[in-house]
C-alpha positions in Angstrom: 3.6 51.8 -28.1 1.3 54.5 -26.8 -2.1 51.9 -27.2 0.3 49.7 -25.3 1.1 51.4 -22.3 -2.8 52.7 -22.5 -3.8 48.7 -21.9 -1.2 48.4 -19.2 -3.0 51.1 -17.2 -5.7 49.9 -17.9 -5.2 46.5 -16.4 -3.9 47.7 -13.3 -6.5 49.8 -12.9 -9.0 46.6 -13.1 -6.8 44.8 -10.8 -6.5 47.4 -7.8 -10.1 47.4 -8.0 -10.9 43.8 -7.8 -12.9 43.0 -4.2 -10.4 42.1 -2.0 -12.0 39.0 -0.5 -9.7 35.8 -0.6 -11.1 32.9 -1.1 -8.3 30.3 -0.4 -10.4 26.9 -1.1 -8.6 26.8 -4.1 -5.3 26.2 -2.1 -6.7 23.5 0.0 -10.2 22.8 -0.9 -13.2 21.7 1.4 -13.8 18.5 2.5 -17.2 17.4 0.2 -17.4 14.5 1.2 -18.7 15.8 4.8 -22.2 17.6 4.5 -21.9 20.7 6.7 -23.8 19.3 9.6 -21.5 16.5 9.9 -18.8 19.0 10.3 -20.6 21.5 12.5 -20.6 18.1 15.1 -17.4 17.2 15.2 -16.5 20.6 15.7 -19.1 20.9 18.6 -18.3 21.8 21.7 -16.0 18.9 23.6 -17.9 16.9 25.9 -14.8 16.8 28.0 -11.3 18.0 27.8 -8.8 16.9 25.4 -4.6 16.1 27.1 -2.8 17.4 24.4 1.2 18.0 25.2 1.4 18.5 28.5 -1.8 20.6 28.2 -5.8 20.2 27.6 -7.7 21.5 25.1 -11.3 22.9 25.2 -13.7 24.0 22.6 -16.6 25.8 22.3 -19.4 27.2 20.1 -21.4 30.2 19.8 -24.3 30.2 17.2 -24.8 33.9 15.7 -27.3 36.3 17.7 -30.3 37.5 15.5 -28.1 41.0 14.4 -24.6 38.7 14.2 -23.6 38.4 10.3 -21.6 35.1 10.4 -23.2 31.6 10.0 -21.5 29.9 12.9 -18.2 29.7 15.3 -16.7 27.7 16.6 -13.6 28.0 19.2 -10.5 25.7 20.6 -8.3 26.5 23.5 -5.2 25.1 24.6 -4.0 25.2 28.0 -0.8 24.5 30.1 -0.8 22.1 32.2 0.1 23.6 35.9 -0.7 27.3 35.0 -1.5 29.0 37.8 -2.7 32.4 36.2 -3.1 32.7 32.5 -0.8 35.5 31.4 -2.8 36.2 27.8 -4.2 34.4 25.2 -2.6 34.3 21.9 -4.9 34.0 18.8 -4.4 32.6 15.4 -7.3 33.8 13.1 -7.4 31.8 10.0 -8.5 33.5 6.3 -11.4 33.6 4.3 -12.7 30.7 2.5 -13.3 26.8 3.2 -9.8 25.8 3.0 -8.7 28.4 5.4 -11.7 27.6 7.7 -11.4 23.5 7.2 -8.4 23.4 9.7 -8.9 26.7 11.5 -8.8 25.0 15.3 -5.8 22.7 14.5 -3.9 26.8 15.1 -4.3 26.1 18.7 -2.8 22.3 18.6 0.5 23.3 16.9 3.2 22.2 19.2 5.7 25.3 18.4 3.1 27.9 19.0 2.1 25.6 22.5 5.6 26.1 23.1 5.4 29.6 23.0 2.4 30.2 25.1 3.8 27.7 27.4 6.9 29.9 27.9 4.7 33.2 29.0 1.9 30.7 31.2 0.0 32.0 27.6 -3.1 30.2 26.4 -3.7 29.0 22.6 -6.4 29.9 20.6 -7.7 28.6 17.2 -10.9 29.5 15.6 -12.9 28.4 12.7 -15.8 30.6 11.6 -18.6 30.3 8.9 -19.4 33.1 6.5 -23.0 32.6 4.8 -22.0 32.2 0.6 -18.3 32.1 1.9 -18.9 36.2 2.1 -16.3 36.3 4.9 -16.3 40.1 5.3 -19.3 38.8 8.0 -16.8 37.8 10.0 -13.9 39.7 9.6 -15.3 43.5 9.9 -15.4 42.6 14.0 -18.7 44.8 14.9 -21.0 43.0 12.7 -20.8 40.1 15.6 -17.3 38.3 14.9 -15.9 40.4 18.3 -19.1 39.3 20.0 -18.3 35.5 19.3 -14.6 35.8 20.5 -15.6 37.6 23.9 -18.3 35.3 24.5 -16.3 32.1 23.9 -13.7 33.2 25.9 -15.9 33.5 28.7 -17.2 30.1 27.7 -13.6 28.6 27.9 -12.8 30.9 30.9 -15.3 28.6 32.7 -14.7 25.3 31.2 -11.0 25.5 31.8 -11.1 26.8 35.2 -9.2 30.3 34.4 -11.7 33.3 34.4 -8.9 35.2 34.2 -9.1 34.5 30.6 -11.6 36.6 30.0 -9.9 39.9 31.0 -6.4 38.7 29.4 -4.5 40.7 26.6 -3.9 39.3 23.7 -1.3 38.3 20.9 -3.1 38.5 17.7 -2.3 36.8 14.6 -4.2 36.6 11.3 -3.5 35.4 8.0 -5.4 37.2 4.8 -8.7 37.9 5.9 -7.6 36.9 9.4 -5.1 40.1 9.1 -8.2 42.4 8.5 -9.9 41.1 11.6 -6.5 41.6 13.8 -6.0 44.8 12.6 -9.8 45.6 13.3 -9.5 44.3 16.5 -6.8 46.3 17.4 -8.2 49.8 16.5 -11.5 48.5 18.5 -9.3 47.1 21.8 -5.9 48.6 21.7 -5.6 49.1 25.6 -6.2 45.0 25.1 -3.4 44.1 22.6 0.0 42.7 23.4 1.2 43.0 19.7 -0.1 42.0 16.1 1.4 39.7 13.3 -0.6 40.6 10.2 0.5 38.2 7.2 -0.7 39.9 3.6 -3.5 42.1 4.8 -4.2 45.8 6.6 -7.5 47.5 8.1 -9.6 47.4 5.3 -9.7 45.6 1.7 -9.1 47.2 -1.4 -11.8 49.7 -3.5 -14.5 47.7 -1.7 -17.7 49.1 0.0 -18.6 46.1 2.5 -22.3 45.2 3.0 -22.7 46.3 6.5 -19.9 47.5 8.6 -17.0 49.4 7.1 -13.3 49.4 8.3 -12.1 52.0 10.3 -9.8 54.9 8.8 -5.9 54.6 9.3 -5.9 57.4 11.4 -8.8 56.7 13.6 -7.4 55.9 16.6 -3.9 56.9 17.5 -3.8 54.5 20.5 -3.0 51.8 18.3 0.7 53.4 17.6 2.0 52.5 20.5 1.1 49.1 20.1 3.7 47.0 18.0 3.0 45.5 14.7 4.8 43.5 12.2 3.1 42.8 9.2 4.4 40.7 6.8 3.7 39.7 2.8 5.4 38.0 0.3 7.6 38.9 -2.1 5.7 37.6 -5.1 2.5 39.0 -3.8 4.2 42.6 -4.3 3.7 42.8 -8.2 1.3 45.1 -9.6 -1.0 42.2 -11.4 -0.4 39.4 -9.1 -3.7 38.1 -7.1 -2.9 39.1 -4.1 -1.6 42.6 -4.5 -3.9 43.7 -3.1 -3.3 42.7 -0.2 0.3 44.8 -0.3 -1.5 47.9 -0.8 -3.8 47.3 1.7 -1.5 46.7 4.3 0.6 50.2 3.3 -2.7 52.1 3.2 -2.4 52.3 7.1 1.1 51.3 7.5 2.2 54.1 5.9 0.1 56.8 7.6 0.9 55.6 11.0 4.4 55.2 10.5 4.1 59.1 9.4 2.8 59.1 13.0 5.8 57.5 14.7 3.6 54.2 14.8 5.9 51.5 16.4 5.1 49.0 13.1 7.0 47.4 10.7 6.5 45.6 7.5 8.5 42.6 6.1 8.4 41.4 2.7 9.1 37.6 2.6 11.0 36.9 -0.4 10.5 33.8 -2.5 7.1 33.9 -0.7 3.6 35.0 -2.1 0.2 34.4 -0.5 1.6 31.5 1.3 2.4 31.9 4.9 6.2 29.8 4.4 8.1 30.5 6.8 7.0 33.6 8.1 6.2 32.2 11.8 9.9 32.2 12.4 9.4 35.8 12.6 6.2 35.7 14.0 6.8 34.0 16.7 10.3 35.5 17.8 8.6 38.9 17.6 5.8 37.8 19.8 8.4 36.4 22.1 9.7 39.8 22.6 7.0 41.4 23.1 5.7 39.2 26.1 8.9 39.9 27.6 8.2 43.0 27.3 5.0 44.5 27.6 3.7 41.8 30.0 3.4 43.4 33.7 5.3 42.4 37.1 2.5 41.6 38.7 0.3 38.3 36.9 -2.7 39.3 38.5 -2.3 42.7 36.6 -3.6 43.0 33.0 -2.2 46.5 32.3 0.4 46.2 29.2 3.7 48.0 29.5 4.7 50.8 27.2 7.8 50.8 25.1 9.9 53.4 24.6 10.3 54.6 21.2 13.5 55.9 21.0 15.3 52.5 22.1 13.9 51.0 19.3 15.5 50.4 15.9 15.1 51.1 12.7 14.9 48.4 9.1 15.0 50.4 5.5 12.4 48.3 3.9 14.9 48.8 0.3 18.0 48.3 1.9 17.4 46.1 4.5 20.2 47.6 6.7 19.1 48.0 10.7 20.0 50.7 12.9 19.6 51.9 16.0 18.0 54.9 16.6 19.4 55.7 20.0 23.2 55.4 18.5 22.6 56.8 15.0 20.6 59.5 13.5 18.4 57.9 10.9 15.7 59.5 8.3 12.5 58.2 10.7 9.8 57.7 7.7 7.8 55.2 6.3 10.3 54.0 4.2 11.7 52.2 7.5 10.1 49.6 9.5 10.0 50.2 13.1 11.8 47.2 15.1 11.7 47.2 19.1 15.0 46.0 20.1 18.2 44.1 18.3 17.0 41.1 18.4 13.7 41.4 16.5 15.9 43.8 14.2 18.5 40.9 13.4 15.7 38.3 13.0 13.6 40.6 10.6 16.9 41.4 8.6 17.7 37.8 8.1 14.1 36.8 7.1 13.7 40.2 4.5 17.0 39.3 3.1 17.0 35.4 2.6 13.5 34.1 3.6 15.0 32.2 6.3 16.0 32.5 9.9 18.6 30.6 10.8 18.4 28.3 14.3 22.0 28.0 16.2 21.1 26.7 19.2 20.2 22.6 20.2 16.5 22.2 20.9 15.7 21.1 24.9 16.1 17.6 25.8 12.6 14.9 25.7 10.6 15.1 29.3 9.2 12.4 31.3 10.9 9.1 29.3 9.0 6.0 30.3 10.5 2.4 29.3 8.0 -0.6 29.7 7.5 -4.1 28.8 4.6 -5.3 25.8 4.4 -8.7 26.3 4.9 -10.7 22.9 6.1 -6.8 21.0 8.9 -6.0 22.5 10.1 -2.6 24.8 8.0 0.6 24.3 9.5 3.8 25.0 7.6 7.0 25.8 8.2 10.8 26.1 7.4 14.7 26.3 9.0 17.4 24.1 8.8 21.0 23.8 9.0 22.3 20.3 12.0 24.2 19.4 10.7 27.7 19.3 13.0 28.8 16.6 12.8 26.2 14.3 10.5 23.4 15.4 11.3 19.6 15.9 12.1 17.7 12.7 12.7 14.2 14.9 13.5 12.1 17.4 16.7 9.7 18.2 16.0 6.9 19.8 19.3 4.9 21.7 19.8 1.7 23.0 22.9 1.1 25.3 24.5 3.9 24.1 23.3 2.5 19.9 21.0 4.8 18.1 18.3 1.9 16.6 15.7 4.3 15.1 14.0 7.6 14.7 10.6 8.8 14.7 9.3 11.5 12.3 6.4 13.1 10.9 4.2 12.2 7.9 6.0 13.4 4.3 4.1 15.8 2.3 5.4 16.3 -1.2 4.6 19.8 -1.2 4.2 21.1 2.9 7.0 18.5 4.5 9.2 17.0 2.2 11.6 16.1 4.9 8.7 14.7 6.8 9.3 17.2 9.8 7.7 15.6 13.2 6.6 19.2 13.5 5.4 21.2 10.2 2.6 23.4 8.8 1.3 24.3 5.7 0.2 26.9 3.2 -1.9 28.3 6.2 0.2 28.0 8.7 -1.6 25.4 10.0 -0.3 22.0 11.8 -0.1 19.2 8.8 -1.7 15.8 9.0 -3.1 15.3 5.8 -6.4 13.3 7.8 -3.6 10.7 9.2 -3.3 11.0 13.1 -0.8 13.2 15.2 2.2 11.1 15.6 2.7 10.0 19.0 6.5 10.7 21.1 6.7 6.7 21.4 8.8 4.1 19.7 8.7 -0.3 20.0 11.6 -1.7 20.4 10.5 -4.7 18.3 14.0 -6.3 17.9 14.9 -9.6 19.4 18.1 -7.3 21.1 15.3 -5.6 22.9 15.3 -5.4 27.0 13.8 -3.9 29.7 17.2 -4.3 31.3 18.9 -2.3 28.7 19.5 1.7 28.8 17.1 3.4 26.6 17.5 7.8 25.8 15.6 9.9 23.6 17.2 12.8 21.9 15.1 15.8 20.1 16.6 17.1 16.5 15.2 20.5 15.3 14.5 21.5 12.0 18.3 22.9 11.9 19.9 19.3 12.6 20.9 20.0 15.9 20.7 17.3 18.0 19.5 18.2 22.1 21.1 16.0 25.1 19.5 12.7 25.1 17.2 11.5 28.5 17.4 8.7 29.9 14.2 6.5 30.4 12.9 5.6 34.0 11.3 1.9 33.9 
């Protein structure tokens, strides 16, 4: 028994002090059939801008400096359509490792974060960065030239897109595995800069590793950062002593915990029935962001200077009960044994995801846009439209009518695995938009039936991913 519990040490021991470097091109891996300078020019920059949902998108790239460790970067950003002054610029930093990288950009054409950004006059950003040997701690340890590239293509796309303003914008940062170690960075460097952070199974630094050059900064570095809101986030499975990816739950309470012994205004969720996989984690994500724009965005657009919030109207999550209080109405034990919430809402939405992996979506998604009905000669009646994703749940289809007659639907393309249900609107392992190298489906329908008429009343209806069905639209002809 005692030689027993010696190996069990043992082996815990070995795995805490495994690198923490994730290397995710196992989930999805690379696409070898494209040598890397094939890739490197269809991810160039765009020649032009790309209309993409009542938006446009730019790209841009910014080779390494002589001193910069990563291979290459590359940069897309979404904008409104009709957006005056740019608000902020919410970033989606992808992990470590080709699979990760492969679909890094598609962050910023994901139709339920554009419907987020779209709501604060926000832009979209997605990245995809090269690490030389996939050694990604190049990129994400910002000062060894990763914070260089972001700065430098958002001045790029400030240009391009006709919004300096970009440039001086806070930001929402999001990062997945690696991507969490280069939020988190990026906070302690730009805190004054950051709206709020969404780090999914990662913290400052990775585990017992010394990094080649640059090395994360300590927890208690920089005690700007606690008044900036955080929610990080890991999954359930991933928090086993053992597992691959513990370390990336110790990581993330080797600074969560000493700033929440600080009064840091950060929480943690564990996602259960998750692991490594991002799930559904954005339903959190993205109603915490939410808040926070509400929130800490100014009065004044033209301003760039975040607002505080006040502690003590915040709420409190015990991260083993799960049970929310606030601490204005109750006296609670303020440790780090309870996550830090900002108001109800984000307390009710992190209790529901911590306790049943889910949040549930009560309310109709908004009705289709801009319905066009037109004649194809010899085909038959093709009907057009606009939608905005349904920011708590996404879309999961569209109901097309005829004189009053629902005669079809239009839905995504099923994945065994990502989108059983063949969501219009769904993401992967990654978090990223899925379209398995098929083509975004396009808000149209034909009307190839020989009832079909241009005479006839045509309306499109959205259904979210709950099964609730918006007002239908009407089509102009």
């Amino acid at each position: 028994m005692n030689t027993g519990l010696s190996l069990s040490v043992r082996f815990l021991l070995i795995i805490l002090s495994i690198d923490f470097v994730i290397d995710s091109s196992c989930i999805e891996a690379a696409d070898e059939s494209k040598s890397k300078r094939e890739i490197d020019k269809k991810n160039s920059e765009f020649a032009a801008p790309v209309a993409q949902n009542r938006g446009q998108l730019y790209q841009v790239s910014v080779p390494p400096r002589e001193e910069d460790a990563y291979e290459n970067a590359y940069f897309r950003l979404w904008v409104p359509n009709h957006v005056k002054q740019i608000r902020g610029v919410i970033v989606r930093q992808h992990g470590c490792g080709a699979g990760a990288r492969k679909f890094g950009l598609e962050h910023a054409d994901d139709l339920q974060w554009q419907a987020l950004a779209r709501k604060w006059n926000c832009a979209l950003l997605g990245t995809q960065i090269w690490a030389p040997k996939e050694e990604c701690s190049t990129w994400y340890m910002p000062a060894d030239g990763s914070e260089h590239a972001f700065i430098s293509a958002l001045q790029k796309l400030g240009k391009q897109s006709h919004h300096p303003e970009i440039v001086k914008a806070p930001w929402c940062l999001w990062g997945h595995s690696g991507g969490a170690l280069w939020v988190m960075n990026m906070l302690y460097r730009n805190p004054e800069r950051v709206i709020a952070v969404f780090p999914r199974s990662g913290g400052l630094a990775p585990v017992n590793r010394e990094l080649p050059r640059s090395q994360p900064l300590k927890p208690d570095s920089n005690s700007a950062v606690y008044d900036v809101p955080v929610m990080f986030c890991y999954g359930e499975k991933e928090n086993q002593p053992g597992e691959r990816f513990y370390a990336a739950v110790v990581g993330t309470h080797n600074v969560f915990d000493v700033a929440r012994e600080k009064q840091a205004q950060w929480s943690v969720a564990e996602h259960p029935g998750s692991s490594h996989e991002n799930s559904n984690s954005r339903l959190l994500a993205i109603r915490f962001f939410d808040s926070m724009l509400e929130r800490r965005l100014p009065k004044d657009p033209s301003s760039t200077k975040l607002k505080k919030l006040d502690y003590q109207q915040g709420w409190l999550g015990d991260l083993k009960s799960k049970a929310v209080q606030s601490l204005k109405q109750n006296q609670v034990d303020d440790s780090k044994q309870q996550a830090w919430l900002p108001n109800e809402k984000v307390a009710a939405a992190w209790q529901e995801l911590v306790k049943t992996g889910r949040i549930l979506d009560t309310s109709p998604p908004a009705a289709p846009l801009a319905v066009q009905v037109s004649s194809v000669p010899d085909k038959g009646v093709k009907i057009e439209w606009q939608a905005e994703a349904d920011l708590q749940s996404g879309i999961h289809a569209f109901q097309i009518y005829r004189d009053g007659k629902m005669i079809g639907t239009v839905q995504g393309h099923q994945n065994q695995r990502w989108n059983p249900e063949s969501h219009f609107h769904a993401w992967n392992y990654l978090d990223q938009p899925i379209y398995d190298d098929h083509a975004a489906h396009k808000m149209e329908f034909l009307d190839a039936t020989k009832e079909a008429s241009p005479q006839a009343k045509y309306e499109v209806s959205t259904v979210n991913q709950a099964g609730l069905e918006s007002p239908k639209t009407a089509g102009n002809k």
